[in-house]
BAZAKOL-577884 format. One record per atom (N, C-alpha, C): residue number from 1; residue in one letter; chain; z, y, x. Coordinates in Angstrom, 1 decimal. Each point is the difference from the previous one (the first is absolute). Layout:
BEGIN
+-----+------+------+--------+--------+--------+
! pos ! code ! unit !      z !      y !      x !
+-----+------+------+--------+--------+--------+
! NUM !    a !    A !      Z !      Y !      X !
...
+-----+------+------+--------+--------+--------+
# end
This chain:
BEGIN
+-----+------+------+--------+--------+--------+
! pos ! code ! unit !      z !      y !      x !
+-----+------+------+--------+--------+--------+
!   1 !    x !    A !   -7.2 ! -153.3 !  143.4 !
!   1 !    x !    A !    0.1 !    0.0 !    1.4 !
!   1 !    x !    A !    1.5 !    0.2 !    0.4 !
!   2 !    x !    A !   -0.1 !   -0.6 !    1.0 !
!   2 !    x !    A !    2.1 !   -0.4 !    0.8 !
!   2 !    x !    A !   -0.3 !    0.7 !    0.8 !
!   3 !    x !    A !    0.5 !    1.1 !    0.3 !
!   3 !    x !    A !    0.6 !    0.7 !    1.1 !
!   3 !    x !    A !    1.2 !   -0.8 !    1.1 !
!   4 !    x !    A !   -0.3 !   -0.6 !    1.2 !
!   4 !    x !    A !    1.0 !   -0.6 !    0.7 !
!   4 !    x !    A !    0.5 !    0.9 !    1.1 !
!   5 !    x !    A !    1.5 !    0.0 !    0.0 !
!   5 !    x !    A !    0.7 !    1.1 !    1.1 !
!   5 !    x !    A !   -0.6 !   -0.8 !    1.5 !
!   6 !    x !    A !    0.5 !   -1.2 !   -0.1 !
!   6 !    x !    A !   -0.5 !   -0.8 !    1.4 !
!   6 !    x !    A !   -1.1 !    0.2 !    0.4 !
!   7 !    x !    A !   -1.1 !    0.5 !   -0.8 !
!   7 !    x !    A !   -1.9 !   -0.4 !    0.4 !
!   7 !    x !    A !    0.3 !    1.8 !    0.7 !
!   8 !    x !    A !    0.5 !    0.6 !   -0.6 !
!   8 !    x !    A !   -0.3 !    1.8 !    0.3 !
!   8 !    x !    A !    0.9 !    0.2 !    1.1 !
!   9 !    x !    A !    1.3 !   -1.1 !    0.5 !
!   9 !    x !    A !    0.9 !    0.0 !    1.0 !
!   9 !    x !    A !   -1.0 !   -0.2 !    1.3 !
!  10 !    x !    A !   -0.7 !   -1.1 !   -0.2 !
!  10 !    x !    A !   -0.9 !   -0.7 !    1.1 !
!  10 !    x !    A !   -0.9 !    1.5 !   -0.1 !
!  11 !    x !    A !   -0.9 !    0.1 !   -0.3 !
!  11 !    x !    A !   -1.0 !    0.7 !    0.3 !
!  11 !    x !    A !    0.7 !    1.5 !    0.7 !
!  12 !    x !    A !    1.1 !    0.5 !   -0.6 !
!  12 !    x !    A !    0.5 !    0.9 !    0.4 !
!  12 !    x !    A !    0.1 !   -0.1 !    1.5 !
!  13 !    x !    A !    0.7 !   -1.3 !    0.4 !
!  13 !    x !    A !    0.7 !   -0.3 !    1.0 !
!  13 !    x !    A !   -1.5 !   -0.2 !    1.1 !
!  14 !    x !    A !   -0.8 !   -0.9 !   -0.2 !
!  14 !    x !    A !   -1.3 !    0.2 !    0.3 !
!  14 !    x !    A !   -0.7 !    1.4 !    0.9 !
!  15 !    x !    A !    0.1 !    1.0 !   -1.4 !
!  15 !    x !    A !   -0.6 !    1.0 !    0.4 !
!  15 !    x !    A !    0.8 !    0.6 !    1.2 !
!  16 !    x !    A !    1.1 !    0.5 !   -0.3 !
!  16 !    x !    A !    0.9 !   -0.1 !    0.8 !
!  16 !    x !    A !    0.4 !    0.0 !    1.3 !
!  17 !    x !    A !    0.0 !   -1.5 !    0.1 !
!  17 !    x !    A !   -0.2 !   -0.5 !    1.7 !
!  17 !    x !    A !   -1.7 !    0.1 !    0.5 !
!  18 !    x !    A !   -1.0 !    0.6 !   -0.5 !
!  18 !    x !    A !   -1.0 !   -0.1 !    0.0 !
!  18 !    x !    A !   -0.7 !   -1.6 !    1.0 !
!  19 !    x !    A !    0.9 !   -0.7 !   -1.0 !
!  19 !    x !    A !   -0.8 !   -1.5 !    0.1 !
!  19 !    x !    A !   -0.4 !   -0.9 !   -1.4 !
!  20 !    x !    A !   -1.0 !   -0.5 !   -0.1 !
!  20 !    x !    A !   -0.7 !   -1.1 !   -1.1 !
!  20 !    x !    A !    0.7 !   -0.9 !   -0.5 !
!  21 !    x !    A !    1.3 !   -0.4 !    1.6 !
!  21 !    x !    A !    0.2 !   -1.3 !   -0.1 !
!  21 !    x !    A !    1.4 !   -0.2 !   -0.2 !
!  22 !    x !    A !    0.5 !    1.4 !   -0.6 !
!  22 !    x !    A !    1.5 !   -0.1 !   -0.2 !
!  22 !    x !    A !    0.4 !   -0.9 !   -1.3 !
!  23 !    x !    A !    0.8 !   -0.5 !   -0.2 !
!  23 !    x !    A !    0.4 !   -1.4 !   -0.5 !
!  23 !    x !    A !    1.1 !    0.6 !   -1.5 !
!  24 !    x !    A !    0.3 !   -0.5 !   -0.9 !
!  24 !    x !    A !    0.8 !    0.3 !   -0.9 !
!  24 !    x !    A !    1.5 !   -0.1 !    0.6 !
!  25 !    x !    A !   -0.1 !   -0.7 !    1.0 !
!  25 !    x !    A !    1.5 !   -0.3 !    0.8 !
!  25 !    x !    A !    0.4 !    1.5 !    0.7 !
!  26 !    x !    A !   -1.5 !    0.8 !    0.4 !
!  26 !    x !    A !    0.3 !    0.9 !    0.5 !
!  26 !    x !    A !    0.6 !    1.1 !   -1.2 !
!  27 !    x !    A !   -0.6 !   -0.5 !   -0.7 !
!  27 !    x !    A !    0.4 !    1.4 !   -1.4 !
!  27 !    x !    A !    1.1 !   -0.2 !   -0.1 !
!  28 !    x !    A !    0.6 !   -1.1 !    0.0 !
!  28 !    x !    A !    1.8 !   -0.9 !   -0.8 !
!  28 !    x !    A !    0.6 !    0.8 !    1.4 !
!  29 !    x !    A !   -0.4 !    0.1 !    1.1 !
!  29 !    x !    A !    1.0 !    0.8 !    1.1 !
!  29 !    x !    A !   -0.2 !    1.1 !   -0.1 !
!  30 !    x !    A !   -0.9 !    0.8 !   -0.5 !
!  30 !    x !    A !    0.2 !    1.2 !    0.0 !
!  30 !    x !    A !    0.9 !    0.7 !   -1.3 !
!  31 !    x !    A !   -0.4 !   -0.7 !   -1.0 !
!  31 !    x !    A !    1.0 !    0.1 !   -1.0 !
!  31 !    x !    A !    1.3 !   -0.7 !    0.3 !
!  32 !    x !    A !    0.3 !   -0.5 !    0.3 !
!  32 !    x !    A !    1.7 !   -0.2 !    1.1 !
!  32 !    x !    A !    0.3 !    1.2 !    0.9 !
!  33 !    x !    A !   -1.1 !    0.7 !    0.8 !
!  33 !    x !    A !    0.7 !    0.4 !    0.7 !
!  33 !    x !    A !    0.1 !    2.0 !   -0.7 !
!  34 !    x !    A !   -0.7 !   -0.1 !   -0.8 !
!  34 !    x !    A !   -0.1 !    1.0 !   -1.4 !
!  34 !    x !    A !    1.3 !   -0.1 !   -0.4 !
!  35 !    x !    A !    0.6 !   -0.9 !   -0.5 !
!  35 !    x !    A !    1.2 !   -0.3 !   -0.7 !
!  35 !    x !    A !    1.4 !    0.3 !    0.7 !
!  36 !    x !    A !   -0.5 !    0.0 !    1.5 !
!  36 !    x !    A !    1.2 !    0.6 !    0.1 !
!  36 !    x !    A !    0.0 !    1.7 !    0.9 !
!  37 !    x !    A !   -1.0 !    0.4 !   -0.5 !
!  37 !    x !    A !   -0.1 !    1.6 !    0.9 !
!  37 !    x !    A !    0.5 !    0.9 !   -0.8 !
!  38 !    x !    A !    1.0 !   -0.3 !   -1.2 !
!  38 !    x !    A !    0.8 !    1.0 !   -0.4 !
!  38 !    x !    A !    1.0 !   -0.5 !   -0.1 !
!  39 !    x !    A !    0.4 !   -1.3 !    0.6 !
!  39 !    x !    A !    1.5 !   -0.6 !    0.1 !
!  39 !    x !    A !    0.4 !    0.1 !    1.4 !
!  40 !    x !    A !    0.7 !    1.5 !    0.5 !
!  40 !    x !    A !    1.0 !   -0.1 !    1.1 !
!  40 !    x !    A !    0.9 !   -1.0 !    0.4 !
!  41 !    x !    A !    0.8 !   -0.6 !   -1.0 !
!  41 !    x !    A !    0.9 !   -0.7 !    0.5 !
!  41 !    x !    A !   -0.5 !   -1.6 !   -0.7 !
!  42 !    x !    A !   -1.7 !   -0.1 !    0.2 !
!  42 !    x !    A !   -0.4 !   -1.2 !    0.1 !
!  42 !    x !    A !    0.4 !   -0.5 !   -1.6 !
!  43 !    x !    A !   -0.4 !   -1.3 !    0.1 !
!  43 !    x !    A !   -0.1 !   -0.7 !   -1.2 !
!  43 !    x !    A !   -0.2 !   -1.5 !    0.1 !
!  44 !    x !    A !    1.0 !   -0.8 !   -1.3 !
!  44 !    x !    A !    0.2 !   -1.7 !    0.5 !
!  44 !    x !    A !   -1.8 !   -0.1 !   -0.2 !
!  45 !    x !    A !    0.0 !   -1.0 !    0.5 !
!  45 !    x !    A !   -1.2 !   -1.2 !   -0.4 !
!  45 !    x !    A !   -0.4 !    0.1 !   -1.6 !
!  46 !    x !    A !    1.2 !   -0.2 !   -0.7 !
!  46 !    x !    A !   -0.5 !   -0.3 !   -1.2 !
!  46 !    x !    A !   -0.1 !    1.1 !   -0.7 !
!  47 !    x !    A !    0.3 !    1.2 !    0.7 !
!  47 !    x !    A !   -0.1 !    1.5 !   -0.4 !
!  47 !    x !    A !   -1.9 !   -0.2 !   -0.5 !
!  48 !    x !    A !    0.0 !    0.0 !    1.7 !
!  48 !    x !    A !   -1.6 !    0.0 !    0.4 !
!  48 !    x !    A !   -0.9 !   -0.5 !   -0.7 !
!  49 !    x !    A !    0.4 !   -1.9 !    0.0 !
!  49 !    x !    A !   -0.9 !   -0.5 !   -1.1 !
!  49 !    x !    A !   -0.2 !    0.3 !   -1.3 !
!  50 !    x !    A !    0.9 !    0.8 !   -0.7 !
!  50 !    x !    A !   -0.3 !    0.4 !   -1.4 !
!  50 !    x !    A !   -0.8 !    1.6 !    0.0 !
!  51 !    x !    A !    0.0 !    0.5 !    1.3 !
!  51 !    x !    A !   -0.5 !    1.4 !   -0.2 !
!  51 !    x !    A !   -1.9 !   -0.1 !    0.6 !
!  52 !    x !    A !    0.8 !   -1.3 !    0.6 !
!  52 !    x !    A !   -2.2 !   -0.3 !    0.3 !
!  52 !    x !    A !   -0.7 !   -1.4 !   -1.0 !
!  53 !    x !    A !    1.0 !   -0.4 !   -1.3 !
!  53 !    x !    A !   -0.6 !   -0.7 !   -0.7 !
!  53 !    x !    A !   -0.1 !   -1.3 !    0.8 !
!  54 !    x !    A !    1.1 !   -0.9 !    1.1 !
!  54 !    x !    A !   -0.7 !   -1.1 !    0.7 !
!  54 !    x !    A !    1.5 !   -1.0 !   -0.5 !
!  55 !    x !    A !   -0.2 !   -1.3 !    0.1 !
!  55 !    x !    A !    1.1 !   -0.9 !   -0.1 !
!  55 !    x !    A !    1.2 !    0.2 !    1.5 !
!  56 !    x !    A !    1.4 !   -0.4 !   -0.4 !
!  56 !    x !    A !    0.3 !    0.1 !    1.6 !
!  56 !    x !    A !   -0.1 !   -0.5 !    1.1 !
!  57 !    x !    A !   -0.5 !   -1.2 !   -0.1 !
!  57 !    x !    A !   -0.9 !   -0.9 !    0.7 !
!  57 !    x !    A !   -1.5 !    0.7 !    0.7 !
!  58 !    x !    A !   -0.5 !    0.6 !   -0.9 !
!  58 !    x !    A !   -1.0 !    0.7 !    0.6 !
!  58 !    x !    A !    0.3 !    1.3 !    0.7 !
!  59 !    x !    A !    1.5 !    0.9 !   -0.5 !
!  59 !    x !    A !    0.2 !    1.1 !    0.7 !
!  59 !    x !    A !    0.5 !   -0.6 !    1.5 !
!  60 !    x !    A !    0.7 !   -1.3 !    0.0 !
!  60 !    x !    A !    0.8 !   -0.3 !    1.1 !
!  60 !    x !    A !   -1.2 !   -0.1 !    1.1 !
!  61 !    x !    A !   -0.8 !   -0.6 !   -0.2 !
!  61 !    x !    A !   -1.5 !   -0.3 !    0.9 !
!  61 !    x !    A !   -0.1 !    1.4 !    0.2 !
!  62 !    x !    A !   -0.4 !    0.8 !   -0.3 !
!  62 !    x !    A !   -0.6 !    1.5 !    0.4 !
!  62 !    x !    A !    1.0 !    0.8 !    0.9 !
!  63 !    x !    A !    1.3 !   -0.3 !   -0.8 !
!  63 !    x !    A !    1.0 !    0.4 !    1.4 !
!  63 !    x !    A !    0.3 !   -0.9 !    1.0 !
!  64 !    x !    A !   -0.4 !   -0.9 !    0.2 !
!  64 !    x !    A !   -0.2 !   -0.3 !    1.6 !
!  64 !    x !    A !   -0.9 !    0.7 !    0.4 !
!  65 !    x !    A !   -1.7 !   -0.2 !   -0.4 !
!  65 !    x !    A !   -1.3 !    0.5 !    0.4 !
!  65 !    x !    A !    0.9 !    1.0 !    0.2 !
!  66 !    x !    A !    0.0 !    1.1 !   -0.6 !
!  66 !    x !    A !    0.4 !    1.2 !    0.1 !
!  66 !    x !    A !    1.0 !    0.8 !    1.4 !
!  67 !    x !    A !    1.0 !   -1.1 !    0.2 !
!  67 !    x !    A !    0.9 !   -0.1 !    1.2 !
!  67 !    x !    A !   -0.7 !   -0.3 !    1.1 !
!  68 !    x !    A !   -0.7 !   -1.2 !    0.1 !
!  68 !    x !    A !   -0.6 !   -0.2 !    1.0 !
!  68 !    x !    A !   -0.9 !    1.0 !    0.4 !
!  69 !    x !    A !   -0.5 !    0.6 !   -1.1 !
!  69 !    x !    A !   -1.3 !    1.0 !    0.8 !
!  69 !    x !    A !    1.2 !    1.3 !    0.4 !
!  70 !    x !    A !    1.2 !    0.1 !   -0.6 !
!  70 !    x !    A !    0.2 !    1.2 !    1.0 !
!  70 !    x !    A !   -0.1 !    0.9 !   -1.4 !
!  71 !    x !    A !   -0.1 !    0.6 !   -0.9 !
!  71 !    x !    A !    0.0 !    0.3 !   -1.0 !
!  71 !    x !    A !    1.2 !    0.7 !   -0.6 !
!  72 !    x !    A !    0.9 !   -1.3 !   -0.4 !
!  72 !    x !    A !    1.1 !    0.2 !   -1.2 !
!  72 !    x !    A !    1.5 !   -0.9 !    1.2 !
!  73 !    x !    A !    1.2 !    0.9 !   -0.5 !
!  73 !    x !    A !    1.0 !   -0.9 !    1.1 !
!  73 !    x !    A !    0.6 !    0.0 !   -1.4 !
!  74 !    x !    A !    1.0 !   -1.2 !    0.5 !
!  74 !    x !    A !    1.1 !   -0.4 !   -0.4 !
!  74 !    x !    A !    1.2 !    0.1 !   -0.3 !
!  75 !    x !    A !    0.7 !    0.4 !   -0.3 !
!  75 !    x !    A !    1.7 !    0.3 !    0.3 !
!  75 !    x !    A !    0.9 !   -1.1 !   -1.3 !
!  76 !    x !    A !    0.8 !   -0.9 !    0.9 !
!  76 !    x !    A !    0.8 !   -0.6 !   -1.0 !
!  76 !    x !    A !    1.7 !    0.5 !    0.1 !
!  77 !    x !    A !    0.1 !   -0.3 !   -1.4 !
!  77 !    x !    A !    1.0 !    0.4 !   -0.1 !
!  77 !    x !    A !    1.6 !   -0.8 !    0.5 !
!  78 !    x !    A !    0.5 !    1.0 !    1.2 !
!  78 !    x !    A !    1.1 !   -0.9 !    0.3 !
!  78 !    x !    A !    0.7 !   -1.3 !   -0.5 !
!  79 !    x !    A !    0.2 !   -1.0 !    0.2 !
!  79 !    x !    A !    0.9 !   -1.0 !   -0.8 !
!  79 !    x !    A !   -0.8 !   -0.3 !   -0.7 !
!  80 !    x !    A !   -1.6 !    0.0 !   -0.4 !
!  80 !    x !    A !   -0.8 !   -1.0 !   -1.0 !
!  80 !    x !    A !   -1.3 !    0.4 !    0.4 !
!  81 !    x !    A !   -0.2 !   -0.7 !    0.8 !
!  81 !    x !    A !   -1.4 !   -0.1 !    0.4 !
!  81 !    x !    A !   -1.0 !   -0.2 !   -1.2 !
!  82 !    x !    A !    0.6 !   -0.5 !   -0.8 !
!  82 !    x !    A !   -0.9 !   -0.5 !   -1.2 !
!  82 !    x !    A !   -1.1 !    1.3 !   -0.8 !
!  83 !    x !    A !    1.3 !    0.9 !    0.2 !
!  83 !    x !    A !   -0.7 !    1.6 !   -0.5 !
!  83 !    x !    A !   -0.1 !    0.8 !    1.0 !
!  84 !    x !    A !   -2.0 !    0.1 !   -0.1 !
!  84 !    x !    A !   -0.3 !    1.3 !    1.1 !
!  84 !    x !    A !   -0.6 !    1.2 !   -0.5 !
!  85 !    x !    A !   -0.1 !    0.9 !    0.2 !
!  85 !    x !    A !   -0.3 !    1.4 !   -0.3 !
!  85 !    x !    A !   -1.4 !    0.2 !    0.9 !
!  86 !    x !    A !   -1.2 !    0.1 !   -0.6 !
!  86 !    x !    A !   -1.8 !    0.1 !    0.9 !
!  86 !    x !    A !   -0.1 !    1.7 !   -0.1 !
!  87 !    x !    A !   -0.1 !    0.2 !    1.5 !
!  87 !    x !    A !    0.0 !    1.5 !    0.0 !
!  87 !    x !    A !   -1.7 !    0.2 !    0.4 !
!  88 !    x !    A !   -0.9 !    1.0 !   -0.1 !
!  88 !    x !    A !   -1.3 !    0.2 !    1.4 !
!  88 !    x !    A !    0.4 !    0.4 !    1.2 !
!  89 !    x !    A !   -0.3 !   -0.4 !    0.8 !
!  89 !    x !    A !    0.2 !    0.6 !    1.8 !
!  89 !    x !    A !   -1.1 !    0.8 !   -0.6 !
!  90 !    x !    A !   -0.3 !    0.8 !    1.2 !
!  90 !    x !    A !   -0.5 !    1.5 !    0.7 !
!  90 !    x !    A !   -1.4 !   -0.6 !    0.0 !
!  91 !    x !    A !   -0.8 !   -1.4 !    0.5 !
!  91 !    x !    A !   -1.1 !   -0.1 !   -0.4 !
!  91 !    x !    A !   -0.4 !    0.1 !   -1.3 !
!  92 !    x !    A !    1.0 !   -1.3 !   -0.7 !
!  92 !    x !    A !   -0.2 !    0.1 !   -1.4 !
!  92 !    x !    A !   -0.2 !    1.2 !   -0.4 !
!  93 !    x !    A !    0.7 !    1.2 !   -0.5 !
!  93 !    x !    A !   -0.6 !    1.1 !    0.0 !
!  93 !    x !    A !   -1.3 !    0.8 !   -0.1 !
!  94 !    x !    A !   -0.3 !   -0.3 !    1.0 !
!  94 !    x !    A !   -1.2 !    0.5 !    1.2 !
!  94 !    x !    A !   -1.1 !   -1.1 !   -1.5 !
!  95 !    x !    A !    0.6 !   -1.1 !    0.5 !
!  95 !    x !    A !   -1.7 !   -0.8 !   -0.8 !
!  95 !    x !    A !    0.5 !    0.9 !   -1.5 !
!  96 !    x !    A !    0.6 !   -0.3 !   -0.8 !
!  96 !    x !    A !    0.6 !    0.6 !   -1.9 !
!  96 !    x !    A !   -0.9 !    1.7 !    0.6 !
!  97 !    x !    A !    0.1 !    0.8 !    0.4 !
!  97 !    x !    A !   -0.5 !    1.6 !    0.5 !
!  97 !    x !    A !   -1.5 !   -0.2 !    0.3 !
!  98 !    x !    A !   -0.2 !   -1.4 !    0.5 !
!  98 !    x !    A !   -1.7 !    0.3 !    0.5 !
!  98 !    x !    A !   -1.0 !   -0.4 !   -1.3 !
!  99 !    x !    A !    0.7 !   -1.1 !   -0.5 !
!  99 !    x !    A !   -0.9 !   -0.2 !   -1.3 !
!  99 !    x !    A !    0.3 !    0.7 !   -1.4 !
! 100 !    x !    A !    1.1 !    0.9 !   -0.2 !
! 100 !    x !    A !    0.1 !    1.0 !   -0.9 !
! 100 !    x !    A !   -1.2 !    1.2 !    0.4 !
! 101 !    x !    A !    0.3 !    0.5 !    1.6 !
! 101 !    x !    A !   -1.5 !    0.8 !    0.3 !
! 101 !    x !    A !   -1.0 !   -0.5 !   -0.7 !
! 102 !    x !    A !   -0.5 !   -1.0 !    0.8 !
! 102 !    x !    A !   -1.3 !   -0.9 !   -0.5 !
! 102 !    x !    A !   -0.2 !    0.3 !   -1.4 !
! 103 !    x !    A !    0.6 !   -0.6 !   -0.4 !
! 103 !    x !    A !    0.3 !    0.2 !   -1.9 !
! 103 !    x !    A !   -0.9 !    1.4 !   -0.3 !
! 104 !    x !    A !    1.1 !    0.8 !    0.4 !
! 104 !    x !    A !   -0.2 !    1.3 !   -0.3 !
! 104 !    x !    A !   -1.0 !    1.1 !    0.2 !
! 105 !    x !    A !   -0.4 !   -1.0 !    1.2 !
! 105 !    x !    A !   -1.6 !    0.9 !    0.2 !
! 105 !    x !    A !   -0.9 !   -1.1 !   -0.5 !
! 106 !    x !    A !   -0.1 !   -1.0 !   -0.3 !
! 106 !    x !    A !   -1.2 !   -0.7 !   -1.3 !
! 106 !    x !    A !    0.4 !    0.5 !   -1.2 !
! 107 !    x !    A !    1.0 !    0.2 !   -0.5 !
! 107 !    x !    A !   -0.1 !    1.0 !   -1.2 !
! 107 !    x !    A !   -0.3 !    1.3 !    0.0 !
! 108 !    x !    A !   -0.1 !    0.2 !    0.3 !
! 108 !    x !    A !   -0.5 !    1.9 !    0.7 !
! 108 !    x !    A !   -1.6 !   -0.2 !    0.5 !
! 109 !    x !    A !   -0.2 !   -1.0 !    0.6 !
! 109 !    x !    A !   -1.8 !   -0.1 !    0.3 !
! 109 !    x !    A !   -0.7 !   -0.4 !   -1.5 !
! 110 !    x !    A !    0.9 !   -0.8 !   -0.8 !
! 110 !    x !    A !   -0.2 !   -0.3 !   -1.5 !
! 110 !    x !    A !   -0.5 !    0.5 !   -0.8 !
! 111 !    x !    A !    1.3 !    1.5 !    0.2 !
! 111 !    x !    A !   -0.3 !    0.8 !   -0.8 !
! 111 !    x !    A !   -0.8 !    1.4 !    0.5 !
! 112 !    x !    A !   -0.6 !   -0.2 !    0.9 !
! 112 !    x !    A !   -0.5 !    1.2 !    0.7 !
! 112 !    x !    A !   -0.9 !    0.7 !   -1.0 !
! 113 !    x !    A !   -0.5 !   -0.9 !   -1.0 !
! 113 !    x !    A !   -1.6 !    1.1 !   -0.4 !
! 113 !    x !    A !    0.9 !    0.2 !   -1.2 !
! 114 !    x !    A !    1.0 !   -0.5 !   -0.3 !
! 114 !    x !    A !    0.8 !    0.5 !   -1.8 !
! 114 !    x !    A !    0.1 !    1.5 !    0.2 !
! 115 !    x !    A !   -0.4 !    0.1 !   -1.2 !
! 115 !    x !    A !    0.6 !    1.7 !   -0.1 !
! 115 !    x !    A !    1.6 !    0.0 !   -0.5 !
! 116 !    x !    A !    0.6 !    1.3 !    0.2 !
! 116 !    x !    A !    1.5 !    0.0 !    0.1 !
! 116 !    x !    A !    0.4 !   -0.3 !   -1.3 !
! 117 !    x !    A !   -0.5 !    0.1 !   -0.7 !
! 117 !    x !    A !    0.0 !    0.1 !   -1.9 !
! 117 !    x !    A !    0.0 !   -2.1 !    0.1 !
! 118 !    x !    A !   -1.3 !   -0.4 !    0.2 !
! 118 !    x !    A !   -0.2 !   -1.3 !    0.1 !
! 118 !    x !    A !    0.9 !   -0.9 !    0.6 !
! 119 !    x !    A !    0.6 !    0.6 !    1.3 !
! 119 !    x !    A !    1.1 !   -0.5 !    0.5 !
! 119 !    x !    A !    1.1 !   -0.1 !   -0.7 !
! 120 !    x !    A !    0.3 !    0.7 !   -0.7 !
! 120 !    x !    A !    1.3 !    0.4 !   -0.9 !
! 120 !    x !    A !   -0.1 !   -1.1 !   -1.1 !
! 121 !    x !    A !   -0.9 !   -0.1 !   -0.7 !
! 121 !    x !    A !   -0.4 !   -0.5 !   -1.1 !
! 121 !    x !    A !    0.3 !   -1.4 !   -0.1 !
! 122 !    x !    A !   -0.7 !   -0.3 !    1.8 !
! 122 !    x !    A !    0.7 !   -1.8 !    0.1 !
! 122 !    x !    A !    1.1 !   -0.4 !    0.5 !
! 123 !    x !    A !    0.7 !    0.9 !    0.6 !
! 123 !    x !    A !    1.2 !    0.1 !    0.2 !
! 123 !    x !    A !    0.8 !   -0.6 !   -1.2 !
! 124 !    x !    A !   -0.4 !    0.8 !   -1.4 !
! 124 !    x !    A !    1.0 !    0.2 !   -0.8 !
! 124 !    x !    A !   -0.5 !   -1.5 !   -0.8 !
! 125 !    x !    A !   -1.4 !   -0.2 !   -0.4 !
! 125 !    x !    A !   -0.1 !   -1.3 !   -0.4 !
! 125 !    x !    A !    0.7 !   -1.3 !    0.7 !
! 126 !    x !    A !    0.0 !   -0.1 !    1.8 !
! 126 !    x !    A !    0.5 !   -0.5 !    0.5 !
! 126 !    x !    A !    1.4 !   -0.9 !   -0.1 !
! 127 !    x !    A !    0.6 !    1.3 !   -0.2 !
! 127 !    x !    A !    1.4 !    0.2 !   -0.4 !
! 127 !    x !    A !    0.0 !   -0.4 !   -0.9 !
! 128 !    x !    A !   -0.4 !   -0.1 !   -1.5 !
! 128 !    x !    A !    0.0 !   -0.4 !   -1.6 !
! 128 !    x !    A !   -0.5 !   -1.1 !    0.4 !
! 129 !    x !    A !   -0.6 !   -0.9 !    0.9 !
! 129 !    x !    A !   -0.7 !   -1.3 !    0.1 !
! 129 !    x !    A !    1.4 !   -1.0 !    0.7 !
! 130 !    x !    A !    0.3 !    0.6 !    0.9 !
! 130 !    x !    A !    0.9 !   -0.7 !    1.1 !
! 130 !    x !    A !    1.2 !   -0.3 !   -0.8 !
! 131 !    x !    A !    0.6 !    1.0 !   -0.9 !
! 131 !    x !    A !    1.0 !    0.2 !   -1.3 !
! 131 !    x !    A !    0.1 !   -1.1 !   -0.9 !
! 132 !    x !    A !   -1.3 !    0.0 !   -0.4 !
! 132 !    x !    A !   -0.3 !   -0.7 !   -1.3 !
! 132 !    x !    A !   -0.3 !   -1.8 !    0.6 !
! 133 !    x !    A !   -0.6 !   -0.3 !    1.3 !
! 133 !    x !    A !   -0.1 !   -1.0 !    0.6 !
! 133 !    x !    A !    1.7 !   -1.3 !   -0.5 !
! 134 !    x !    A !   -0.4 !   -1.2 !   -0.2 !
! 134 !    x !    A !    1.7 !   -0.4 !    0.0 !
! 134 !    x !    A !    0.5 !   -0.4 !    0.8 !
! 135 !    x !    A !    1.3 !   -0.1 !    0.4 !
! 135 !    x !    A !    0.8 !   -0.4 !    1.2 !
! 135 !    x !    A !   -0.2 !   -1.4 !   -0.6 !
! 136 !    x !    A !    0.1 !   -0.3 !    1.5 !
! 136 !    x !    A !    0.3 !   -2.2 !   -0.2 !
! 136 !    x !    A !    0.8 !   -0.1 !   -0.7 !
! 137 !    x !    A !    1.3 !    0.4 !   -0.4 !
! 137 !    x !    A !    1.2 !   -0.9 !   -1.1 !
! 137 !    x !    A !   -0.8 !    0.2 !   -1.0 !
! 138 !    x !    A !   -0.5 !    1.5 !   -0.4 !
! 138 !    x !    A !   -0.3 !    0.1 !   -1.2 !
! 138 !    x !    A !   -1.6 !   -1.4 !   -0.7 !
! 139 !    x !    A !   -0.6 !   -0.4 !    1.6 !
! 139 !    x !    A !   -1.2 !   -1.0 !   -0.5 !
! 139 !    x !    A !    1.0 !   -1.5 !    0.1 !
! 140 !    x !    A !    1.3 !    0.1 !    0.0 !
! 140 !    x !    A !    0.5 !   -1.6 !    0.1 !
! 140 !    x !    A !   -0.8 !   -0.8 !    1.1 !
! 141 !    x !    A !   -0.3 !    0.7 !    1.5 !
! 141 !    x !    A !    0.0 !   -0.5 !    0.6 !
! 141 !    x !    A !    0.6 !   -0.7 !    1.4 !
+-----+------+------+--------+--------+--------+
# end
């Protein structure tokens, strides 16, 4: 059995927005806009696309989506438009904060009946699972 990050991104993202009908497009923006809520001073495009797994073509599409909704700004860098720096505005934020909640209380309603011992236990399997899992270079893909 294959474990897919994308199928557990959607469903996440899903649960989340508490809608059925959220889209894998929605998961690819949320992991964009994930990718940059520990970059203060923002990050190029092709930062982006290697940190959410997408071609630049496909990160370039998401940052418009992304702009237009009001999300993620822009800043180019004097004298070369060519290179911009994608920071989150204050909404962006706000949405990256509301679906980590989310997250965090479906894990916690998850684990409500685990005993503290049981909790621990998967924790640490977790961790030896997620470890041992291979990165993409390592599958040549």
């Amino acid at each position: 059995m294959r474990i897919r990050r994308a199928q557990q991104a959607r469903r996440l993202y899903r649960n989340a927005a508490g809608d059925d009908r959220a889209t894998s497009a929605d998961a690819a923006r949320f992991r964009y806009l994930d990718a940059l809520d520990d970059a203060d001073d923002g990050r190029a495009i092709s930062e982006i696309a290697r940190a959410i797994d997408v071609d630049r073509p496909r990160a370039s599409r998401l940052t418009r989506e992304l702009l237009d909704a009001g999300l993620i700004e822009r800043e180019s860098r004097p004298g070369d438009s060519r290179y911009a720096r994608i920071r989150l505005t204050a909404r962006g934020r706000e949405v990256v904060n509301e679906v980590r909640a989310t997250r965090t209380a479906a894990v916690a309603h998850a684990l409500a009946e685990f005993t503290e011992q049981e909790a621990r236990t998967f924790a640490e399997l977790l961790e030896r699972f997620v470890a041992a899992w291979p990165a993409r270079d390592a599958e040549g893909e």
